[in-house]
C-alpha positions as CSV (number, residue, x, y, z in Angstrom):
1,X,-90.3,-258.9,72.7
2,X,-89.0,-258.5,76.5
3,X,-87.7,-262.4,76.2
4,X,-85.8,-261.1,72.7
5,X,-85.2,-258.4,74.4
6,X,-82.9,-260.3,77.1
7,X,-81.6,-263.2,74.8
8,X,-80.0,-260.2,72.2
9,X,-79.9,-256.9,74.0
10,X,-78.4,-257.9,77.0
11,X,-75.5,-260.1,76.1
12,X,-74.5,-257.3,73.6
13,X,-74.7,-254.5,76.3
14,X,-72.7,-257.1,78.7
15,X,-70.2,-257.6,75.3
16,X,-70.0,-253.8,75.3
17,X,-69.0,-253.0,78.9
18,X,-66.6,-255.5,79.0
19,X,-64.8,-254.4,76.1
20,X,-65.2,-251.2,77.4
21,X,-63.6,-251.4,80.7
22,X,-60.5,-253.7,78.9
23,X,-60.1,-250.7,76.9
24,X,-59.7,-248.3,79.7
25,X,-57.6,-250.7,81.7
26,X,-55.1,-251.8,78.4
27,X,-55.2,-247.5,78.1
28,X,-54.6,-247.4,81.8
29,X,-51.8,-249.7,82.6
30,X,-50.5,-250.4,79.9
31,X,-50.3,-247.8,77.0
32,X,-49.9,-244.5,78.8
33,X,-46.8,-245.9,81.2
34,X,-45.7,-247.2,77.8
35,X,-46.2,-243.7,76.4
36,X,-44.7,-241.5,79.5
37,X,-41.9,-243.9,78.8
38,X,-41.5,-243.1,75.4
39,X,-41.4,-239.8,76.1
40,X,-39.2,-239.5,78.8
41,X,-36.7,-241.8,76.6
42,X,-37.4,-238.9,73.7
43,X,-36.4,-236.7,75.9
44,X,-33.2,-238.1,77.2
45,X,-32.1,-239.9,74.4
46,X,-33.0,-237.2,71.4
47,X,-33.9,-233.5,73.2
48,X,-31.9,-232.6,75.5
49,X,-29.2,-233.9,73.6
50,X,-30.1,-231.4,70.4
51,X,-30.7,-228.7,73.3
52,X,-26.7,-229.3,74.6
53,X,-25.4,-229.3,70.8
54,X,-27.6,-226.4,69.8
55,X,-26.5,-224.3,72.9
56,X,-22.8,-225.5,72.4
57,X,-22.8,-224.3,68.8
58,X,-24.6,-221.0,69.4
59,X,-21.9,-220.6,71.9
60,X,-19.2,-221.2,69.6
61,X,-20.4,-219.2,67.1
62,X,-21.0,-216.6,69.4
63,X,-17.3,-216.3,71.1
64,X,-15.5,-217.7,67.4
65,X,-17.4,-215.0,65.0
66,X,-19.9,-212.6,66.6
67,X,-17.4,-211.3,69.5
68,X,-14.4,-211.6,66.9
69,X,-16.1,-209.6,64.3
70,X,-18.1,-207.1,67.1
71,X,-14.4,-206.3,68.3
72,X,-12.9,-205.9,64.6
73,X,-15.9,-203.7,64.1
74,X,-15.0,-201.2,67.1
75,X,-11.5,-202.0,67.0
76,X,-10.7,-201.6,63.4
77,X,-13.5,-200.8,60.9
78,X,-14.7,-197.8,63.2
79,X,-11.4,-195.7,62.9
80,X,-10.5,-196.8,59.6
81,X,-14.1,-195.7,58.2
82,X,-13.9,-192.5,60.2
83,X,-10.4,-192.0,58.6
84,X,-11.5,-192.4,55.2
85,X,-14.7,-190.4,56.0
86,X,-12.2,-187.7,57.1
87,X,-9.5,-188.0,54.2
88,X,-12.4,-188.2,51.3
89,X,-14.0,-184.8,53.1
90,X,-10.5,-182.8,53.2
91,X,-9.0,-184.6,50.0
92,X,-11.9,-184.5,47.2
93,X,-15.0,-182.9,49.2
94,X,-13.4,-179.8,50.2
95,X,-11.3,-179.0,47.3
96,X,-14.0,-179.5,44.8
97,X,-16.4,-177.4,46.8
98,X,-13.5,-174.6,46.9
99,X,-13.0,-174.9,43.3
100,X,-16.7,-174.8,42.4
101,X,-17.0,-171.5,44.4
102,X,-13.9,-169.9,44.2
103,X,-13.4,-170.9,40.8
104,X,-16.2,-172.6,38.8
105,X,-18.4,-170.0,39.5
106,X,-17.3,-166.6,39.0
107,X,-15.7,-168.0,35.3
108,X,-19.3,-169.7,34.7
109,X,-20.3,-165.6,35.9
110,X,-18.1,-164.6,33.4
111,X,-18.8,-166.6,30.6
112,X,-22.7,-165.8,31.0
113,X,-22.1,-162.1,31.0
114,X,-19.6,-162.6,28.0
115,X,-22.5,-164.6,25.8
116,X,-25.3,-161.7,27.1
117,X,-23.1,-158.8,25.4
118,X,-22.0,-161.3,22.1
119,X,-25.5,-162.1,21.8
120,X,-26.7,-158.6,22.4
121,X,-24.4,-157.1,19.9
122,X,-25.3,-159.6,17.7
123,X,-29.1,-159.0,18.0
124,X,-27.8,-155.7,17.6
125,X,-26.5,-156.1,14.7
126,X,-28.9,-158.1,13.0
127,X,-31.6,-156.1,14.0
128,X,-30.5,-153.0,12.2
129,X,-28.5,-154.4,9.5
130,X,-30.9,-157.4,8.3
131,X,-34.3,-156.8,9.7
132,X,-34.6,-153.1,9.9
133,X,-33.9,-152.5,6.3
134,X,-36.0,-155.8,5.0
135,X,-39.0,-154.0,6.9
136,X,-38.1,-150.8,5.4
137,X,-37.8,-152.1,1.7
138,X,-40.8,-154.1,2.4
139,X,-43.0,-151.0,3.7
140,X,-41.7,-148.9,1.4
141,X,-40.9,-150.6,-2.0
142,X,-41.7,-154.1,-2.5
143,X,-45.7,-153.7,-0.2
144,X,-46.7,-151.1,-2.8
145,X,-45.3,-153.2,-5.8
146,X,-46.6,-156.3,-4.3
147,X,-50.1,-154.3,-3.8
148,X,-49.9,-152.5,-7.2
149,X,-49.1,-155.8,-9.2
150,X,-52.2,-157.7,-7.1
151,X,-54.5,-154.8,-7.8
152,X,-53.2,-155.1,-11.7
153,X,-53.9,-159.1,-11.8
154,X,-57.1,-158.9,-10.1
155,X,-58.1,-156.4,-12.5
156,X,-56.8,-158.5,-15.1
157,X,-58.6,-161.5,-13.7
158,X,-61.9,-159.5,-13.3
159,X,-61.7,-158.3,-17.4
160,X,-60.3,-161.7,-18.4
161,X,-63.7,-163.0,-17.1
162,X,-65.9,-160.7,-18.7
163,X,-64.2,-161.0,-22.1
164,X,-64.5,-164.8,-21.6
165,X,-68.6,-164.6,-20.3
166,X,-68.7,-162.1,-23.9
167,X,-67.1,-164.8,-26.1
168,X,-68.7,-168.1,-24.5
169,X,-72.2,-165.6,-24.6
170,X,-71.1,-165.2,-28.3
171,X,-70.2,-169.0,-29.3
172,X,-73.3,-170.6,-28.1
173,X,-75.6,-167.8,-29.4
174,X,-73.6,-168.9,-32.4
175,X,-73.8,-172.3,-31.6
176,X,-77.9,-172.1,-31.4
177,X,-78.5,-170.1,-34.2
178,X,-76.2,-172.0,-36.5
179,X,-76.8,-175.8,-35.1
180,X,-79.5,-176.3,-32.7
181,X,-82.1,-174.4,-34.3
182,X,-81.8,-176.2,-37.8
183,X,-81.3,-179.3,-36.3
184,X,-84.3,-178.7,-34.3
185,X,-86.0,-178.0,-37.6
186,X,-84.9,-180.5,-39.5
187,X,-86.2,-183.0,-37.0
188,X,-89.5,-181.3,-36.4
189,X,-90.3,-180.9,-40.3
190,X,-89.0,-183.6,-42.0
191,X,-87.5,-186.5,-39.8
192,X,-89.9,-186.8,-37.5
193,X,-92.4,-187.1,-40.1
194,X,-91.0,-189.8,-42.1
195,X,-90.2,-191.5,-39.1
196,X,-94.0,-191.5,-38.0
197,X,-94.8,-192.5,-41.7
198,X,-92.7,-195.5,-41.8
199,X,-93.8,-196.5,-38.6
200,X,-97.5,-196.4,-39.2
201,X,-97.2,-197.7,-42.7
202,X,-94.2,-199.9,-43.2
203,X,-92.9,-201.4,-39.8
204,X,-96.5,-201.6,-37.9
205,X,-97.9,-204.0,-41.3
206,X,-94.9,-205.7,-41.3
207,X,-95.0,-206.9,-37.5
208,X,-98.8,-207.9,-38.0
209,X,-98.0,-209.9,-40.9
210,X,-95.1,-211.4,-39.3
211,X,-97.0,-212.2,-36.7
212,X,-100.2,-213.7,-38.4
213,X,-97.7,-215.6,-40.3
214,X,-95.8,-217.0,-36.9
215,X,-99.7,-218.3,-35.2
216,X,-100.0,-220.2,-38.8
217,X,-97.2,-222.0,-38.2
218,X,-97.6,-222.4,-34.7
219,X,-101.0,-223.5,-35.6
220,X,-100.2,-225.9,-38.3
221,X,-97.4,-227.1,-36.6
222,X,-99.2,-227.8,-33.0
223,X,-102.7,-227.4,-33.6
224,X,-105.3,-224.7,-32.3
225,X,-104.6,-223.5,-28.9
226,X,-107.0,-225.1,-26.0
227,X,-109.3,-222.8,-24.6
């Protein structure tokens, strides 16, 4: 195992380290100089370009349209706005407020107060022209009518339905005296009788015979039933 050992083990681990160390040095002397290059040429070549042309336009822009329009700003819009601040206040704001106090209000004032006493003298009005007397001629006229023809009707109603319990007490007394009675004997003493008597002597013989007549047949036909 130790001579295996040497012939395979050790040539590979010798393989290893030498790859190893060609790796650091290709890493050493070759790819990072190759790579500070690179970035050092990025640098020149690409950054600090951009950084010049992005400062040089932030500069522009800055002295062409942020000091140009920062100046119009306090220059110009400032006064102007203030101006028409001022104007709208003294040429709408103020008038309107003076004519909504010195004006709007006391005839609004007036108009409520005006609408109070119509609507008061109407209510006035109403109140002892319609609905005083309609209370009256109800209290006093049509509530006793009213009263007086309910107490009539239900008395009416009250004898109506007596004279109708009389009558209907009447029609079927009538009624079972004059139909169910007879009928009742009429069925007791002679239908029911002749009923039972045909029965017992005509349709019970009749059914036997029809019957021992129908196992003849059946007999003659198919022969006596197995046991």
């Amino acid at each position: 195992m130790r001579i295996v050992a040497l012939i395979v083990v050790v040539p590979l681990r010798l393989l290893w380290e030498a790859l190893t160390a060609c790796g650091r040095a290709l890493y050493r002397w070759l790819l990072l100089p190759l790579g500070r290059a690179l970035a050092w040429l990025l640098n020149i070549l690409v950054v600090v370009p951009l950084r010049a042309l992005v400062t040089a336009v932030g500069w522009l822009l800055h002295h062409l349209l942020v000091v140009p329009a920062r100046w119009l700003y306090r220059v110009l819009l400032t006064p102007l706005g203030r101006g028409l601040v001022w104007l709208g206040r003294h040429l709408f704001v103020v008038p309107l407020v003076a004519l909504y106090r010195y004006v709007l209000t006391p005839i609004g004032h007036a108009i409520s107060w005006v609408a109070r006493g119509i609507w008061a003298v109407i209510t006035f009005v109403v109140r002892y022209t319609v609905v005083v007397p309609l209370v009256a001629l109800w209290r006093y006229a049509l509530g006793p009518i009213c009263r007086g023809v309910g107490t009539v009707l239900g008395w009416a109603w009250q004898a109506a339905g007596h004279v109708v319990r009389f009558l209907w007490g009447i029609v079927s007394t009538l009624f079972r005296w004059v139909v169910v009675i007879p009928v009742g004997w009429v069925w007791r003493g002679l239908l029911r009788p002749v009923l039972h008597a045909v029965r017992d002597h005509v349709w019970r013989p009749v059914v036997t015979v029809v019957r021992q007549v129908t196992a003849e047949v059946r007999r003659a036909l198919f022969g006596a039933p197995r046991a």
